[in-house]
C-alpha positions as CSV (number, residue, x, y, z in Angstrom):
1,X,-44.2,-8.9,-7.5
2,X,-43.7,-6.7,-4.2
3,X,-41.0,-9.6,-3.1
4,X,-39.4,-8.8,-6.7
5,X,-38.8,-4.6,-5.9
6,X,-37.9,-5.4,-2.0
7,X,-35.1,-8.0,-3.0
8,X,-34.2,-5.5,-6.2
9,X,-33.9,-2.5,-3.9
10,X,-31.9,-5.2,-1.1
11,X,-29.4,-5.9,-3.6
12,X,-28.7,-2.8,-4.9
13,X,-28.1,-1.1,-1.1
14,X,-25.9,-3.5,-0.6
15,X,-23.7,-3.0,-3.8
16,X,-23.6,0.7,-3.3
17,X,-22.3,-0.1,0.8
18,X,-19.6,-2.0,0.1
19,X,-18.3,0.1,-3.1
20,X,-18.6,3.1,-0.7
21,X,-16.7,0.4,1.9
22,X,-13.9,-0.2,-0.5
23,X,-13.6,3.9,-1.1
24,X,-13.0,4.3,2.4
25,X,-10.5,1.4,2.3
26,X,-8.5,3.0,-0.4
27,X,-5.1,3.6,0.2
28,X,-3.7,7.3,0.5
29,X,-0.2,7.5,-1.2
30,X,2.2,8.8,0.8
31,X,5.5,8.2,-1.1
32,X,6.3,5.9,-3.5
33,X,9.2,4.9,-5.9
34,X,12.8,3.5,-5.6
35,X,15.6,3.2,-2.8
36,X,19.2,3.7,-4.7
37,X,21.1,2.6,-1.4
38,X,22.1,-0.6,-2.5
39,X,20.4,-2.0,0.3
40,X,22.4,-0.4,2.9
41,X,19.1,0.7,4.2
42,X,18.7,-3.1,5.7
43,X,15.1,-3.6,4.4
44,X,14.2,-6.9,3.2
45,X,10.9,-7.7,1.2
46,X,8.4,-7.2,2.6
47,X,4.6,-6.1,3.4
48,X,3.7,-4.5,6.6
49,X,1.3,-2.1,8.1
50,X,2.5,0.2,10.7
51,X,0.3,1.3,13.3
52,X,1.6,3.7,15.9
53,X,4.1,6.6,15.9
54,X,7.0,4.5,17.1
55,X,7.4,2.4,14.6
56,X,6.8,4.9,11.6
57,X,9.5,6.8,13.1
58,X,11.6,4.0,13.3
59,X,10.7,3.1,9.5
60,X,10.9,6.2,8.4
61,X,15.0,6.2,10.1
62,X,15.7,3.3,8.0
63,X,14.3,4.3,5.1
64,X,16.2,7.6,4.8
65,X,19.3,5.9,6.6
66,X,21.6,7.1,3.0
67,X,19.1,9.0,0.7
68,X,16.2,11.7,2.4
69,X,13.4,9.9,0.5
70,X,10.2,10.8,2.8
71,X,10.6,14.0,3.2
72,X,9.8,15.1,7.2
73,X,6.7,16.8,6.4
74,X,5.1,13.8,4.5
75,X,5.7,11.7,7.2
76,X,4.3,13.9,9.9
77,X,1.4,14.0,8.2
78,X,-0.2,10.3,9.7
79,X,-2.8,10.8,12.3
80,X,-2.3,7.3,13.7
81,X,-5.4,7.4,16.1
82,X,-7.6,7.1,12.6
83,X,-4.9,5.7,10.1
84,X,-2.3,3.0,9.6
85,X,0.3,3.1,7.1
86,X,1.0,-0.2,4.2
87,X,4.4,-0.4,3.7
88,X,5.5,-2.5,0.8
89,X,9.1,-3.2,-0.1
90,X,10.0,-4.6,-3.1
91,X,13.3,-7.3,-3.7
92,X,16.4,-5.2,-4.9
93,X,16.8,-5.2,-8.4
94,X,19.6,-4.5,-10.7
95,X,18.4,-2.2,-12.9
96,X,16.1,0.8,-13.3
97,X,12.7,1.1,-14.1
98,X,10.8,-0.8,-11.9
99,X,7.7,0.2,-9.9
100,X,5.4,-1.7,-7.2
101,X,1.7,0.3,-6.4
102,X,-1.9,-0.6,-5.1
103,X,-3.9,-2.2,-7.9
104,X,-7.2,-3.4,-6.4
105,X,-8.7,-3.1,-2.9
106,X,-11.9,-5.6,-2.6
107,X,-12.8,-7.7,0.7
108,X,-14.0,-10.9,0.7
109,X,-14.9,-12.7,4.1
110,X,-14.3,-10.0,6.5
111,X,-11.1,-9.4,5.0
112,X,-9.5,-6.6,3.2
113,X,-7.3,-8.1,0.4
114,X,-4.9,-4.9,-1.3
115,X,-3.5,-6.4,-4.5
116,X,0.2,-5.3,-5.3
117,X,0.8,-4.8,-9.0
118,X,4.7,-5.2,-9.8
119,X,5.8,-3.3,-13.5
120,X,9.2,-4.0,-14.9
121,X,11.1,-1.8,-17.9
122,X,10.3,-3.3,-21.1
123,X,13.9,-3.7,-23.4
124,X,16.9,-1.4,-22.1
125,X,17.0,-0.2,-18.7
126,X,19.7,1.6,-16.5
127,X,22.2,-0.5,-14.8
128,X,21.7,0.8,-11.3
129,X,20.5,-0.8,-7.9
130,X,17.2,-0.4,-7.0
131,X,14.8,-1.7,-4.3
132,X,11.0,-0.7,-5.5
133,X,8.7,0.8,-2.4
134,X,5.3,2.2,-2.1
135,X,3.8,3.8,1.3
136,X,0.1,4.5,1.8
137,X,-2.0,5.5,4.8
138,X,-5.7,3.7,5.2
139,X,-8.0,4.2,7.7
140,X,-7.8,2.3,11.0
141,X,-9.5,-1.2,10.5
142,X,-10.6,-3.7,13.0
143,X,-10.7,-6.1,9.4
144,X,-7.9,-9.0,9.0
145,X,-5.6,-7.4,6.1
146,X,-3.7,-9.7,3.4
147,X,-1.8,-8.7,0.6
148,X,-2.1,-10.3,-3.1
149,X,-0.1,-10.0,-6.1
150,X,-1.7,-9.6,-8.9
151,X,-1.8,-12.2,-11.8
């Protein structure tokens, strides 16, 4: 019966350490939304993390390259010596109404999977070029990262 409590009271420190894990993990949105340059911006696809000043800066040049869409004091705000930033580009699309995010954050095997949930307008939609982005910072992790999308 004492074996019963001690692998009981195992289990459950273990569940509350990786929820509190997976809190830490959780991405911190910095900007999210659309890009209306009709790709003139030159990003492609894509899922990155960005881990020093440099190339945030470098991003960020790209990004507002023909609309301001980070604004200069959201992006000052990264403290890279405790936090990297996802960067998640979405295809361009051809119509409004579209919007990529952070569902789930979970790891599994020493790595930390974020899952990207993709929404699309339902019926009618504005006929105007879009290219779907989301930018979060998370805290600086020694962890292999991957990127899902979400079934």
């Amino acid at each position: 019966m004492k074996n019963l409590i001690y692998i009981c009271l195992a289990v459950f420190m273990f569940s509350c350490n990786s929820a509190k894990d997976m809190q830490h993990m959780a991405p911190k949105v910095i900007s999210e939304g659309n890009l209306y340059g009709s790709g003139s911006e030159g990003l492609t696809q894509q899922n990155t993390i960005i881990t020093n000043e440099t190339e945030w800066k470098e991003f960020i040049a790209r990004v507002n390259s023909t609309n301001e869409v980070i604004k200069k004091e959201q992006a000052s705000k990264i403290d890279f010596d405790e936090h990297n930033v996802i960067a998640i580009i979405d295809q361009q699309r051809t119509t409004g109404g579209h919007k990529i995010e952070i569902g789930e954050t979970y790891t599994q095997n020493g790595i930390v999977y974020f899952t990207i949930k993709k929404s699309h307008p339902e019926g009618m939609a504005t006929s105007v070029m879009t290219q779907p982005y989301y930018l979060a910072a998370i805290p600086k992790t020694k962890q292999e990262i991957e990127f899902k999308e979400a079934e």
